[in-house]
N, C-alpha and C positions, 0 to 999 in steps of 0.2 A: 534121377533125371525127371523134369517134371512134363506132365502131359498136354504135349503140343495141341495147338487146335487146328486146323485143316482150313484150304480155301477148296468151298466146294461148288464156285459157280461166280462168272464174270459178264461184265459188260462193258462196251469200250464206242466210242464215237471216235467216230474219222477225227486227226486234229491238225487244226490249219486257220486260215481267215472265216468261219462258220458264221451261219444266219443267225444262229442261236442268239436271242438281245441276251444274254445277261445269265449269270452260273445257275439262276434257277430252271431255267428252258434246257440247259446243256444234265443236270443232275436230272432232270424228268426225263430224260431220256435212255440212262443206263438206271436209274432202280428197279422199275417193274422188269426191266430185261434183265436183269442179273437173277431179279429173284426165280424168275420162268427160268431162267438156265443154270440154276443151281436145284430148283424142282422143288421148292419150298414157298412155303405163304405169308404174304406180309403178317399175318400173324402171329405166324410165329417167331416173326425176329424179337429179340430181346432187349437188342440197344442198334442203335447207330450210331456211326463216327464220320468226318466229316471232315475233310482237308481243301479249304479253302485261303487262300494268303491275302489276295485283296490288296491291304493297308495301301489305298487311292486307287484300285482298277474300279470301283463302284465305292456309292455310297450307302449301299445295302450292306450291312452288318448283321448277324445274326445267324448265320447262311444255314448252319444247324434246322432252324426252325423251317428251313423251304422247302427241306425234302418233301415232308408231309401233302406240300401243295400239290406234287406231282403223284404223286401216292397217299389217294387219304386215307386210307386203312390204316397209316402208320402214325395216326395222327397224336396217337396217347403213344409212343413208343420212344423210350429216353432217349433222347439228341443231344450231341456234344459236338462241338468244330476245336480242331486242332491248327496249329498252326507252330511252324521249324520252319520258315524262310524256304527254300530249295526242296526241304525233305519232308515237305508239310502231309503230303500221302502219305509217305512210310510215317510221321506220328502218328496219324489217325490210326492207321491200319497197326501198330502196336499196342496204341490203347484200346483199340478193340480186343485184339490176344489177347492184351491182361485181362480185360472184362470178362473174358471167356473161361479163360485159364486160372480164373480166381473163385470160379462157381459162380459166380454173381447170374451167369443166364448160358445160355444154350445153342446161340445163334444171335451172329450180329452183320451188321451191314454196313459195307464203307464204303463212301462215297467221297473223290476228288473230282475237283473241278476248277474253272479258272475261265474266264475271259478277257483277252487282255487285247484282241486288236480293236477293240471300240475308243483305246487309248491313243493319244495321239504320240508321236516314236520320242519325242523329247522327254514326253513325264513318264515311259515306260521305264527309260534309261532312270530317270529321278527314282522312280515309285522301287525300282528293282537294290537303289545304293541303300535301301533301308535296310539288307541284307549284309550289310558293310559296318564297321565301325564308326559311324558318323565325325566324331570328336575328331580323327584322325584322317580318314577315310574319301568324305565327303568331297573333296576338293578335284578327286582325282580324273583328269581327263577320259572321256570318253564311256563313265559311268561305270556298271559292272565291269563290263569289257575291258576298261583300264584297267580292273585288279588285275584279271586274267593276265591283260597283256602287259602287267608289271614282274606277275610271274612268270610268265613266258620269258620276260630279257632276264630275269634274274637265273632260270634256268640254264638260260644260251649261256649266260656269264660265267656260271659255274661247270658246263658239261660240253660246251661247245654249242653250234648252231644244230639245230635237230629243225630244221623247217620242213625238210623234205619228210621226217616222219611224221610230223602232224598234219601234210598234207596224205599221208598214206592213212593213217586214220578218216580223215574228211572223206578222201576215196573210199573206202570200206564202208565205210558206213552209208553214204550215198547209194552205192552199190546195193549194200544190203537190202536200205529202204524202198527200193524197189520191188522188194516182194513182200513188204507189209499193206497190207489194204487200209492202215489207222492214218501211216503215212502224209504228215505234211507235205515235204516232197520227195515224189518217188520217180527221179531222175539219176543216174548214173551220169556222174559228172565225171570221172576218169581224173588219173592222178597226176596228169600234165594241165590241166585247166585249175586244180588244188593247188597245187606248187607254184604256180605263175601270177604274177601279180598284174592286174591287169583293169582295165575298166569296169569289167564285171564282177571282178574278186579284188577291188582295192583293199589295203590295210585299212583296219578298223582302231587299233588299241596295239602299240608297239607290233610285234614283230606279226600278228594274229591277222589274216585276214577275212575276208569276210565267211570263205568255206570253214573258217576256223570255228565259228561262232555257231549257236544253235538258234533258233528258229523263234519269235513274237506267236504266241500260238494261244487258241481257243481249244477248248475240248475238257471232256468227262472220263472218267473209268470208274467201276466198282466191283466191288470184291464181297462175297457172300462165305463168312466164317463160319463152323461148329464147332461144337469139341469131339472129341476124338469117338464117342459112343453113336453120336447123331452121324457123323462123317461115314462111322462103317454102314451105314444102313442105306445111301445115297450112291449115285452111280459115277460119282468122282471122289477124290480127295486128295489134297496136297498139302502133305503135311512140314510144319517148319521144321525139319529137323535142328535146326539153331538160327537162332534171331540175337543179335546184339547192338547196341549202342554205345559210340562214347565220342566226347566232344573235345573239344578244342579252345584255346582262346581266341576271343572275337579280332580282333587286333592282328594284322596282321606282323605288325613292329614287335611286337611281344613274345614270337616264337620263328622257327623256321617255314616259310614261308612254303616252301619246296619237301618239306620234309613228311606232311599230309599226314602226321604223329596220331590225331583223332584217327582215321579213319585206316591206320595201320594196327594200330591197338584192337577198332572195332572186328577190322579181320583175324587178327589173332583169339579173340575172344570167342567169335562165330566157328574157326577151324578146333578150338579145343573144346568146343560144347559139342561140335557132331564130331568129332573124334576124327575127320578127316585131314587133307592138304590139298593144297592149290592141284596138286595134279591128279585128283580124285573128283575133281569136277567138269562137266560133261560141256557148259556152255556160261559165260556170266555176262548179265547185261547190267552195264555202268553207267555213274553219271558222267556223261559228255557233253555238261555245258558250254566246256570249250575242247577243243584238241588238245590243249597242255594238260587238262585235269585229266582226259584217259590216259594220255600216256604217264602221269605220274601215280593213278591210280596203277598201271599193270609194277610200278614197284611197291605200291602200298601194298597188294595183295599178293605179292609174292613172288611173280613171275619175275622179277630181272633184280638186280641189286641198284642204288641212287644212281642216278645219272645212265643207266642202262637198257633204260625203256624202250629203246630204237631198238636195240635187239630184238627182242620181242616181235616186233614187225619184219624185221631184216629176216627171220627163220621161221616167216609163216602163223606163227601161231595163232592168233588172233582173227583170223580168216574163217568165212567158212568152212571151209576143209581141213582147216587148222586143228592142231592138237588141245587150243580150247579155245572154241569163238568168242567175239566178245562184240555185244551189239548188233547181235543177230537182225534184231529190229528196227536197225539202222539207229537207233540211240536216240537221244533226245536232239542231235546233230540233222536226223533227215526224217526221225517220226514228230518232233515237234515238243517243243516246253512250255506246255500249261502249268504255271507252276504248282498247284495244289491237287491236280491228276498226276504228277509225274511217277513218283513211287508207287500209286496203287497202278496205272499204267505199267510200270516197268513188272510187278509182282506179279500182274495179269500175263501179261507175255509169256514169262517165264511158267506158270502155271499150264499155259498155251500148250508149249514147247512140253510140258513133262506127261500131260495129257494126249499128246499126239497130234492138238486139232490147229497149229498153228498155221494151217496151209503152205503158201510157197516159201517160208522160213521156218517151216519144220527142218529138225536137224533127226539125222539119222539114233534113235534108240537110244534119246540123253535120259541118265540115270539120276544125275545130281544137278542140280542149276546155284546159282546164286544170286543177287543181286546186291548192287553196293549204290544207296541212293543219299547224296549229302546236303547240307542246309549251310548256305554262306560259300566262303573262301576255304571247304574242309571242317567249319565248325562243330555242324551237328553230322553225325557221321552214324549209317543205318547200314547193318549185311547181315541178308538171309541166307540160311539155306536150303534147299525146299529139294524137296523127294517124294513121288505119286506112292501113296500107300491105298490106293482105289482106283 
């Protein structure tokens, strides 16, 4: 097995409509805090990684190099920007593991970010279908949201109408996000206002309505790695017990649409590297770009068989008091989808949460976390799993 590296220290900005002009003001605000709350000195990071997606939120390219400005210490220290569409944080934050886990250095720093309500909502929908198969893709009504909500009827077509379970997810998660303080919105919106269609929650993209959808959001998170030697000497560490990737084709005409094959593989891959199962885990936070992708997630990862993902809800689990929560931090549905903070956001949380220090979404004495954070329509497909060894 080879030796994991450790997150031994985060930082996180509220995320929402933020003053912040632009990813550089939003990323100067989580480095130097990550690195104070990881107890380490811009000198001694090794490298940085840098999950920014952009392609038309700005016309600043480069983003890599802006850390620096907000921390000039860092200024000679190798920078690299990643970018996977949706799961642009978790690439960074893996190419930092490898950096780390490959000898190359000792300590590295990842930084996501995203500013996206400076955009006006028509080029966001545009700026976001770059994540789509263009050739095929591009036409589709109501932008991202139409794949969703092309999935969404494809599902109903094949499993029956499940509306009322994706408004129990929107409810849950809203719920949740109520006790996250990063929280876009942290509103309890109840699952008769989810399920009802109505002037305030009109349909968006087929059958998906607005609680369906996640959040146009600004914001930062970062993440401070070692390896496993430095990690024991520090007053946290979260160690990956297994990380995996695997993808999918872009297309969605190409494959089963509903089937989320990448990112079922990814979790088979992440349970047989930590030698675990879905029911050896304590709490996972998922991507919930929309209501249809959790609940098809809860059968990619194991909890229910195709088309059974209601169950799931129907017997509780997924709750917090549930036999395994899922989006403790209200998800990216009520904390907010910056796309290039999401995954190092979600990694954070979860680090939170195994740490003790997640405040009013601390879960009672989780052992094991996961998280499952994807790029596209299920393409690129990212799950960890992480266990406090400090």
């Amino acid at each position: 097995m080879r030796q994991s590296a450790a997150i031994i220290g985060w930082a996180h900005t509220p995320f929402g409509r933020l003053e912040d002009p632009d990813v550089e003001s939003l990323m100067a605000r989580v480095t130097g805090a990550a690195l104070r709350h990881a107890g380490v000195e811009a000198r001694d990071v090794d490298a940085i990684t840098v999950g920014v997606y952009n392609n038309g939120f700005s016309r600043q390219g480069f983003e890599a190099a802006l850390v620096a400005l907000g921390e000039p210490a860092l200024a000679h220290t190798p920078a690299t920007r990643f970018e996977n569409a949706c799961a642009t944080g978790s690439a960074a934050l893996y190419g930092a593991l490898d950096f780390i886990e490959s000898g190359r250095g000792r300590i590295a720093l990842v930084v996501g970010a995203e500013k996206m309500t400076a955009t006006p909502t028509p080029e966001v929908g545009e700026i976001l279908l770059s994540a789509c198969y263009r050739r095929e893709e591009a036409e589709v009504s109501g932008g991202f949201a139409g794949i969703f909500g092309r999935i969404a009827e494809a599902y109903f077509q094949r499993h029956g109408d499940r509306s009322a379970a994706l408004a129990r997810i929107a409810a849950k998660n809203h719920r949740n996000g109520v006790d996250n303080p990063f929280a876009q919105m942290r509103r309890d919106l109840g699952f008769d206002f989810c399920n009802t269609v109505s002037e305030k929650n009109p349909y968006v993209a087929g059958p998906l309505r607005r609680t369906d959808c996640s959040l146009v959001s600004d914001g930062a998170a970062a993440l401070v790695l070692a390896d496993a030697e430095t990690a024991a000497s520090l007053s946290r560490a979260i160690r990956f017990r297994a990380r995996a990737q695997a993808n999918d084709l872009l297309p969605l005409a190409r494959r089963d649409p509903l089937g989320f094959e990448g990112a079922r593989r990814a979790w088979l891959r992440a349970y047989e590297e930590a030698g675990v199962r879905v029911g050896d885990l304590s709490f996972v936070e998922t991507h919930d770009c929309f209501t249809i992708a959790e609940l098809i997630e809860y059968e990619a990862m194991g909890l229910a068989a195709p088309g059974q993902g209601h169950r799931v809800l129907e017997e509780g689990i997924p709750f917090a008091g549930g036999a395994l929560p899922v989006n403790r931090s209200g998800g990216l549905k009520a904390k907010g989808h910056p796309i290039g903070a999401t995954g190092v956001s979600m990694h954070a949380i979860a680090a939170m949460q195994l740490c003790g220090e997640a405040g009013a979404m601390q879960l009672p004495a989780p052992k094991l976390g996961a998280v499952f954070n994807m790029g596209g329509a299920a393409v690129a497909n990212y799950v960890s799993i992480l266990e406090r060894t400090r």
